[in-house]
Rosetta silent file (secondary structure, phi, psi, omega in degrees, C-alpha in Angstrom):
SEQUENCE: XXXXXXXXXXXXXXXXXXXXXXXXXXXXXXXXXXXXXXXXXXXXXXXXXXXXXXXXXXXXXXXXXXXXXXXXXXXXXXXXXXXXXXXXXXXXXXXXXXXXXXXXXXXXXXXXXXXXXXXXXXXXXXXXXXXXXXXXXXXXXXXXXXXXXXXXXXXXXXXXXX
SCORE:     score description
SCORE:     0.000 S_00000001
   1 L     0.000  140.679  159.543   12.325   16.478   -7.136 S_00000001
   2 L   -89.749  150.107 -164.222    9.962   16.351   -4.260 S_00000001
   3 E  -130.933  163.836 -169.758    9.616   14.561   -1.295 S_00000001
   4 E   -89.590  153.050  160.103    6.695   13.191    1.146 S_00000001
   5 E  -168.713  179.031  178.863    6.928   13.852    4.565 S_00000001
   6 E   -89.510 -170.826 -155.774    4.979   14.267    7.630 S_00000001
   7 L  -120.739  150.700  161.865    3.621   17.946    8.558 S_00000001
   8 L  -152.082  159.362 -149.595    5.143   19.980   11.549 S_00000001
   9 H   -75.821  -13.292  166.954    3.745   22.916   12.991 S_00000001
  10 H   -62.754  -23.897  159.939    6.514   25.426   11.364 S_00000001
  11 H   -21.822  -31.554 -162.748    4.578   24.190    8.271 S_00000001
  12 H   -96.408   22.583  177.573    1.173   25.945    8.851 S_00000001
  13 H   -93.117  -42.199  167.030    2.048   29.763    7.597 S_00000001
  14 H   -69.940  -59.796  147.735    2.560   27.624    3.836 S_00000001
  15 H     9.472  -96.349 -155.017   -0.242   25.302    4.729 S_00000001
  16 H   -61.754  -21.991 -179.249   -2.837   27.956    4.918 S_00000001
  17 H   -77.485  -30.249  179.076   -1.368   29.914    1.724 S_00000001
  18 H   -67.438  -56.409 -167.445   -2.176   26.603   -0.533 S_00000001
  19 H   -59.069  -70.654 -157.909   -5.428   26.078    0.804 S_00000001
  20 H   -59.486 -117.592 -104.187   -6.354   29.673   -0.002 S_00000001
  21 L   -88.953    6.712  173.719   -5.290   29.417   -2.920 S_00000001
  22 L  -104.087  -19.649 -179.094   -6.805   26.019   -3.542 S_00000001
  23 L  -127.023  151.595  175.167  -10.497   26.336   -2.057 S_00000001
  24 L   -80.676 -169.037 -160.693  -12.946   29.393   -1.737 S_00000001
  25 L   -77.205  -20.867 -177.049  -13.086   30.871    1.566 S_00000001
  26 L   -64.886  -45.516 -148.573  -16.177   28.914    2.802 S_00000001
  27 L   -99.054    3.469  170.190  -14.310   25.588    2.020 S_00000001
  28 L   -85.674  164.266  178.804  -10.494   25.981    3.356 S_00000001
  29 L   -90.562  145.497  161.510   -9.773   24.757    6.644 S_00000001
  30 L   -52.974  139.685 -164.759   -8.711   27.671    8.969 S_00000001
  31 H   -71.993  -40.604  168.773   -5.533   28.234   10.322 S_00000001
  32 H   -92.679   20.164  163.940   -6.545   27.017   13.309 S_00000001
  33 H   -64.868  -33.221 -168.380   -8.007   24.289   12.111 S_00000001
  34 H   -82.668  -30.582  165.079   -4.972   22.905   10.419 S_00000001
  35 H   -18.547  -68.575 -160.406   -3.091   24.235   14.135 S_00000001
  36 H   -75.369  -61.319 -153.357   -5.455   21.514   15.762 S_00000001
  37 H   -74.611  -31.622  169.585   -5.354   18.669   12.933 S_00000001
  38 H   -78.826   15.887  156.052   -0.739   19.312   13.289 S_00000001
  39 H   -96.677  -72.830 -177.364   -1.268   18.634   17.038 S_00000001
  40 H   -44.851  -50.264 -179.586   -4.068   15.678   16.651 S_00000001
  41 L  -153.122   66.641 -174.149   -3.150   14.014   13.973 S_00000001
  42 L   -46.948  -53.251 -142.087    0.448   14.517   12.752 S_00000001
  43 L   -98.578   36.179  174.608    0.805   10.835   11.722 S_00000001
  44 L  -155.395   81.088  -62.334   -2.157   11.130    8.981 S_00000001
  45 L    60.640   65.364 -167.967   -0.978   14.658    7.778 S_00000001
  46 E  -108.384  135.041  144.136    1.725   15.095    4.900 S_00000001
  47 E   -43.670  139.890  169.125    3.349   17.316    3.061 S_00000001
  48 E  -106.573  136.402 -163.658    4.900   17.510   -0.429 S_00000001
  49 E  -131.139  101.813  176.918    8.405   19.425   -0.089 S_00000001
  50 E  -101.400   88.585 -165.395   10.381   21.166   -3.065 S_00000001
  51 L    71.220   21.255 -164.140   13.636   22.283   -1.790 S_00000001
  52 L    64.384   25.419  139.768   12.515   23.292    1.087 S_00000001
  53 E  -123.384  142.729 -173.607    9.200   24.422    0.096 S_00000001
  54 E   -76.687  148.716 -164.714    6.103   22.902    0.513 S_00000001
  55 E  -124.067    8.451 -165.034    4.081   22.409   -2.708 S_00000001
  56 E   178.213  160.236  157.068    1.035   20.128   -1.784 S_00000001
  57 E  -144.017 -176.768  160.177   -0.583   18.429    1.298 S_00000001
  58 E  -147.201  157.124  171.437   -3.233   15.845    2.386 S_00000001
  59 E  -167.438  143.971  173.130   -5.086   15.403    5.502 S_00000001
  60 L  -174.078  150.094  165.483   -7.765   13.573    7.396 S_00000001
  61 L  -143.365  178.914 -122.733   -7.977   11.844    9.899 S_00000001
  62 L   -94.120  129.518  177.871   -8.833    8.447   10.838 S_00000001
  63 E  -108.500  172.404 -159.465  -12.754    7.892   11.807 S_00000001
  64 L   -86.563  -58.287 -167.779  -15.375    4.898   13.004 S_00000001
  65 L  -103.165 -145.807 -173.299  -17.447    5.373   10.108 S_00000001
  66 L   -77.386  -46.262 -159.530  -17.167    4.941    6.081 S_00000001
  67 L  -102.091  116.817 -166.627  -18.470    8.503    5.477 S_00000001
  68 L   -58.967  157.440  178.832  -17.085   11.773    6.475 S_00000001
  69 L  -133.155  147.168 -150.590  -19.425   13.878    8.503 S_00000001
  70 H   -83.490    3.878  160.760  -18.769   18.009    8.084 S_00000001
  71 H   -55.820  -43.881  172.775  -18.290   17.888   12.191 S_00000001
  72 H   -48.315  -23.201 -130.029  -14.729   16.373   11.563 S_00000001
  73 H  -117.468  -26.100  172.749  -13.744   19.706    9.727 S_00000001
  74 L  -126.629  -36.948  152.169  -13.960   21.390   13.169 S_00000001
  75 L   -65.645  100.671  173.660  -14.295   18.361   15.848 S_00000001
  76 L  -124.051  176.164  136.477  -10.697   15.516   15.356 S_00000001
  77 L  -137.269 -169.894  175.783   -9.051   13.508   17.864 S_00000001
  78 L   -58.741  145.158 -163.134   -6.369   11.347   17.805 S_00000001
  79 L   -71.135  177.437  179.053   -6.226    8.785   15.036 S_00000001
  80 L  -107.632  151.920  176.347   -6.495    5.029   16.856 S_00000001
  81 L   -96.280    4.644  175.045   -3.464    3.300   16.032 S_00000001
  82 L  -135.152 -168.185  173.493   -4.718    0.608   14.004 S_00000001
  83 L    43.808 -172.384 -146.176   -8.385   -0.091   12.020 S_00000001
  84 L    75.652  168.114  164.593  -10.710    2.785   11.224 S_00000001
  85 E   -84.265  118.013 -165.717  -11.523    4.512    8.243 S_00000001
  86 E   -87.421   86.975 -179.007   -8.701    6.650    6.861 S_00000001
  87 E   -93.357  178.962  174.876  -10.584   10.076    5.494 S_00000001
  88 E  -110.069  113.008  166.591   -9.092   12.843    3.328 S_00000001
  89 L   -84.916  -45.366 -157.961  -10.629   16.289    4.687 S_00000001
  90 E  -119.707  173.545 -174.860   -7.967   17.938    2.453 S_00000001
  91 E   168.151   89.861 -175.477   -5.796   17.199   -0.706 S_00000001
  92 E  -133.011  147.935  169.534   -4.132   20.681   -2.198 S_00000001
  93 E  -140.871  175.923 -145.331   -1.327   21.413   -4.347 S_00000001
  94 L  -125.232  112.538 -145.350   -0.045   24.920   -5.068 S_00000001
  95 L   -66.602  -20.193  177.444   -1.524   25.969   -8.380 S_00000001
  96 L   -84.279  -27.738  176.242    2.219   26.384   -9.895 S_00000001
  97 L   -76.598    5.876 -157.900    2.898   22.750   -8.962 S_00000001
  98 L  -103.729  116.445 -149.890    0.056   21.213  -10.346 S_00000001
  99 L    85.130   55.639 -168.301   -0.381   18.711  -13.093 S_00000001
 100 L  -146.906   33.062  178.568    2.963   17.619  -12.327 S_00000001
 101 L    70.087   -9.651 -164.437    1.572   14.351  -10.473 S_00000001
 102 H   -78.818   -6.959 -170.817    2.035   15.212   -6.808 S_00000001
 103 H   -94.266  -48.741 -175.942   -1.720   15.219   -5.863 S_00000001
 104 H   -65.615  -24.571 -173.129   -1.659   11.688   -7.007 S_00000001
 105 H   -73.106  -52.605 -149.436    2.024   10.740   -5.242 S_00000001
 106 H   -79.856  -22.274  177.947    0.564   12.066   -1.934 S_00000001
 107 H   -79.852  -11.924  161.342   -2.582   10.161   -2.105 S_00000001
 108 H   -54.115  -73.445  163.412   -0.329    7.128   -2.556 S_00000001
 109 H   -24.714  -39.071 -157.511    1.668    8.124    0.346 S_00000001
 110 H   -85.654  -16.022 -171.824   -1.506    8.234    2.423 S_00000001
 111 H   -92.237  -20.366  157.159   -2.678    4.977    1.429 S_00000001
 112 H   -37.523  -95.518  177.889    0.567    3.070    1.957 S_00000001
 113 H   -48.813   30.311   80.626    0.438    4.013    5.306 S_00000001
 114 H   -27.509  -63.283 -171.384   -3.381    3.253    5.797 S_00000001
 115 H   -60.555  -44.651  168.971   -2.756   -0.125    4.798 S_00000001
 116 L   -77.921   44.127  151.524    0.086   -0.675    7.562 S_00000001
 117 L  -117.085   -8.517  172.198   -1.996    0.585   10.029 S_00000001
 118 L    51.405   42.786  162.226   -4.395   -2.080    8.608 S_00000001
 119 L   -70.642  139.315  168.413   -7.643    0.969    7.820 S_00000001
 120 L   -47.832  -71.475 -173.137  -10.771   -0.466    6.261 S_00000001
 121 E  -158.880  164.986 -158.454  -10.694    2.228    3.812 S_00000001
 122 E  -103.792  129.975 -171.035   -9.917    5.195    2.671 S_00000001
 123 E  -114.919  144.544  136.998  -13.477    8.112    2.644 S_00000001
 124 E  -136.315  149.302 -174.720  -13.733   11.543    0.911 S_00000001
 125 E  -120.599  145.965  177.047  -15.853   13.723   -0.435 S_00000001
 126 E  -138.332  176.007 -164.994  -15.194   15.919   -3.595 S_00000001
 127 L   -99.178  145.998  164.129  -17.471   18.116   -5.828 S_00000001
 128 H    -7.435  -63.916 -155.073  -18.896   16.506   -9.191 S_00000001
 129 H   -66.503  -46.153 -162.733  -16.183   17.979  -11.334 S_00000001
 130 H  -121.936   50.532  155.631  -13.322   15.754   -9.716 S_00000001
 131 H   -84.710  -40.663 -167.517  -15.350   11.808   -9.788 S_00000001
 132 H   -47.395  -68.183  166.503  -13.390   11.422  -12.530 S_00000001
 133 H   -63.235   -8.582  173.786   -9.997   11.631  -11.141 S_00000001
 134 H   -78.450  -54.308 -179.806  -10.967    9.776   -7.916 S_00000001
 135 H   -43.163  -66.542  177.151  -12.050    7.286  -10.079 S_00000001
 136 L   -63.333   23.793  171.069   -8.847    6.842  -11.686 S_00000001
 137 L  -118.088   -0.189  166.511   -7.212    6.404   -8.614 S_00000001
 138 L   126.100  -14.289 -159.092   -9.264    3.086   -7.619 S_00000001
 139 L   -70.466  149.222  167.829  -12.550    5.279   -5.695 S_00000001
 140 L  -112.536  136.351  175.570  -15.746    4.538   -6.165 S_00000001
 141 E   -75.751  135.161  158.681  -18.611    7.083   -5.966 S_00000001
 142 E  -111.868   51.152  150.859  -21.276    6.371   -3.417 S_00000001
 143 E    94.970  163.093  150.428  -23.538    8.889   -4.073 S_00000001
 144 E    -9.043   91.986  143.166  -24.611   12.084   -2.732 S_00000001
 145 L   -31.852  135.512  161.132  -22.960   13.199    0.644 S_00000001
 146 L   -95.046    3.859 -174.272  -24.863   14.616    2.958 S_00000001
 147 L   -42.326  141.068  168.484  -22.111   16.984    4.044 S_00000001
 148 L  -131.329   41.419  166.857  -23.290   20.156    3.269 S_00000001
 149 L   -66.633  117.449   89.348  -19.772   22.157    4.132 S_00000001
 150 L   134.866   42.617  166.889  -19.631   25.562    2.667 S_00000001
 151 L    80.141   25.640 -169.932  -22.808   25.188    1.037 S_00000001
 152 L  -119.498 -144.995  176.142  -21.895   23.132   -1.695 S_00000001
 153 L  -115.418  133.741  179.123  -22.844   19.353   -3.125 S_00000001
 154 L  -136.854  151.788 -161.980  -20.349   17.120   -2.159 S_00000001
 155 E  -123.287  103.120  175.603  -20.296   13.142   -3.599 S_00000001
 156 E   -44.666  142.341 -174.061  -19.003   10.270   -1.305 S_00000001
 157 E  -122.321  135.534  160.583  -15.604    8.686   -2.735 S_00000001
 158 E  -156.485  124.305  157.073  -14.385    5.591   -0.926 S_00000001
 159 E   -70.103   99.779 -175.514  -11.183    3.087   -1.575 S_00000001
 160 E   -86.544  155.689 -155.483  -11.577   -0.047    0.138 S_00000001
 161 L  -123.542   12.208 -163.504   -7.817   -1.147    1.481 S_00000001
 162 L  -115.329    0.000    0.000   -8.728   -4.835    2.385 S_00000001
């Protein structure tokens, strides 16, 4: 069984092997991007942990407006500690772990804690292929992003928390 937890920086050597194996190379965050997002914003940053390995993560952190903008992906600060917008930059699970629920447990996880922190809502953007599954998690598509990070089409998702 696996468990939620928050991310700490021995964490990013596993980190960075999921994303690579979860995104092409334009679209993982960098190792030192996730360095800077485990300094910045620990307490929006979790892990899924199997036995003492990590199998899955989320990340984002918490912004002014509804809609992610692809400057967050290199630009964070610190989360505020209440209100904001809760985004997801990330949401990976380790291709052996996968269909086994854990993408869905962690976005639960993130949105608990969004709501006690009292966040408008929760923003992300995902490619075409996975509206579906957003959907079935409460999101609604708003359309076309304009992100254009790593050259691809990306489709606002957003879960209001009020």
């Amino acid at each position: 069984m696996f468990h939620i937890r928050n991310v700490q920086m021995e964490d990013l050597p596993q980190l960075v092997v999921i994303e690579q194996l979860c995104f092409s190379e334009e679209e993982a965050a960098t190792k030192a991007a996730f360095a800077k997002r485990i300094q910045m914003i620990p307490d929006s940053f979790y892990v899924a942990e199997e036995n003492g390995e990590i199998v899955g993560l989320i990340n984002g952190p918490v912004i002014e407006t509804a809609y992610i903008t692809d400057d967050l992906f290199t630009h964070i600060k610190k989360n505020p500690a209440t209100g904001g917008h809760q985004s997801i930059l990330g949401l990976a699970v380790h291709p052996q772990f996968q269909k086994h629920g854990i993408a869905a447990k962690l976005l639960m996880h993130l949105e608990q804690e969004a709501r006690q922190k009292h966040r408008e809502t929760i923003t992300l953007t995902c490619k075409e292929n996975l509206i579906g599954y957003y959907e079935k998690h409460g999101y609604v598509n708003k359309g076309l992003s304009s992100s254009e990070h790593a050259g691809e089409k990306w489709y606002n998702m957003i879960k209001a928390l009020s």
